[in-house]
Each structure stands twice: as C-alpha cells, then as structure tokens.
N, C-alpha and C positions, 0 to 999 in steps of 0.2 A: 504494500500500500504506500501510495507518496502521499509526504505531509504535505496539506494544503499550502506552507510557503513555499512546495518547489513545486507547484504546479503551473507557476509561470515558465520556469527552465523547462519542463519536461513538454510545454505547446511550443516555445522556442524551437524545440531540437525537431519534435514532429514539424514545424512547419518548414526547418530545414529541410530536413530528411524529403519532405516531397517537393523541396523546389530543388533538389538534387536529381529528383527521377524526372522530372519533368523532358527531359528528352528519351525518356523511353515510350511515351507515346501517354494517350490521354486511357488507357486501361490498367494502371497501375493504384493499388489502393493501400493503407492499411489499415486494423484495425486494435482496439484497445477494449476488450470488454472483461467485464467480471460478472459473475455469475449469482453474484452477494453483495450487499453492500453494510454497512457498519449501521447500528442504533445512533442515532444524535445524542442521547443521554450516555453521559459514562457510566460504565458499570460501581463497583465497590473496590475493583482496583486498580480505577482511574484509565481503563483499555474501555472498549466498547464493545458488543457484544457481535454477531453474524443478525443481520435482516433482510429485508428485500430490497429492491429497488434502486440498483445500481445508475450511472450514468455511461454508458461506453460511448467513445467519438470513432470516427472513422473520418481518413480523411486522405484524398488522394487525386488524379483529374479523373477518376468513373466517379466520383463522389458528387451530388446534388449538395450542395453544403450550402455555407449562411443561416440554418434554420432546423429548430427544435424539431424534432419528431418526437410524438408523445405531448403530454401536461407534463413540466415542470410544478412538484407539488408543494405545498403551503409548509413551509418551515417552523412548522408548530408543535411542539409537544400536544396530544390530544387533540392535535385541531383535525379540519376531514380529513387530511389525506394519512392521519395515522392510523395505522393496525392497532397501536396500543397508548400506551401514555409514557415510550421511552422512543420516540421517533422514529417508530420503523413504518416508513412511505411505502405504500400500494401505488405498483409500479402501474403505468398506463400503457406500457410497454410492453412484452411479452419476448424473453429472450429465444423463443421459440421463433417468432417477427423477425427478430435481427439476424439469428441464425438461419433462417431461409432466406433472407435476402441477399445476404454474402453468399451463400450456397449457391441462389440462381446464379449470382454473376459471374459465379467460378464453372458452373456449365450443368446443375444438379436440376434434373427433369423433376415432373410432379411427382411421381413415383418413388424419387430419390429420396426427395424430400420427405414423404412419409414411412419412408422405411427410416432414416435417421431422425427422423421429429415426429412420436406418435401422437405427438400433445397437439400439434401446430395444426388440426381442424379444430382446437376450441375458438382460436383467434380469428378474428378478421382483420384488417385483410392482412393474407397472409405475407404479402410481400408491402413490406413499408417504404417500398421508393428512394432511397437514399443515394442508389446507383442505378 
C-alpha cells in the first residue's frame, strides 16, 4: 500500500512511464488495481483493517481517461455510502466490471469472460468503457 504522501510521486512516475511508451502506438495500457481496500477508521492498533471498495486507475493511449467511472462515495463515517460505522464504502464499481474490461481489450470473447468471471452477469454493464 503507498502512503497517501507519495501518491503524488507514484502518478508522476505513471505518467512518465506512459509518455515513455507513447511511441509504441496508441494500444498500450497499464493498470493499478486492488482487490480490497482499507477501513477509514483505525483499528486498536493504529493499522486499518481489509474493506471494500478500492480505487484502481489505468492509464495509457487505449485508455478513455479524464473521468471517474463509478460514484466516488461520501467520506463519512456512517454516512450512505458506508457498510458500517468504520468506513468501509460500497463500491459502485464491481471488480468483476474492471476485470472484463481489461480482459476484452486484451482479446477475451464473451465466453472467456464467463468462464474467468462467474460473478460478472450480476453486473451491468459488463464492460465499463474505459478502453
């Protein structure tokens, strides 16, 4: 996990990193996802706990960028977008979503898809546009 102060170095270096590929053509991507993301409340010994609702970016020239995919949710303890009352956000996202969408663009038929994501017909829609 990077602590929130080097998360300026670590968009720095991605947004090197793709103005370094940029002559290999406009289909080069990457991506940065977790599967989990942390409680906003600390636990009892000052760590935080596993929750949902991760943020992952991608970014590269197949990438539609500039813009949120998903609700970004209310930064509230107990407020709606919590699960509980230690800040664990109800993702509006579904990493099933993001993981078929990288998948199509890597060349994964509908078929593929379902056989590696059996969860990904709860969602709509299944491919969220990003590439």
């Amino acid at each position: 996990m990077v602590p929130i102060r080097e998360i300026g170095w670590v968009l720095s270096e991605e947004i090197r990193w793709s103005q370094s590929t940029k002559s290999s053509g406009p289909n080069h991507g990457k991506s940065c996802i977790s599967d989990f993301s942390r409680n906003f409340l600390p636990n009892t010994g000052g760590g935080t706990d596993h929750a949902w609702g991760s943020h992952p970016f991608v970014i590269g020239g197949a990438v539609k960028g500039g813009q949120i995919y998903g609700t970004m949710p209310t930064l509230e303890l107990s407020g709606p977008d919590d699960a509980s009352d230690l800040g664990r956000w109800i993702p509006t996202i579904a990493v099933d979503q993001f993981a078929a969408t990288l998948a199509s663009w890597f060349g994964a038929d509908a078929s593929a898809l379902a056989a590696v994501l059996p969860n990904l017909a709860a969602f709509s829609p299944a491919n969220i546009g990003f590439i």
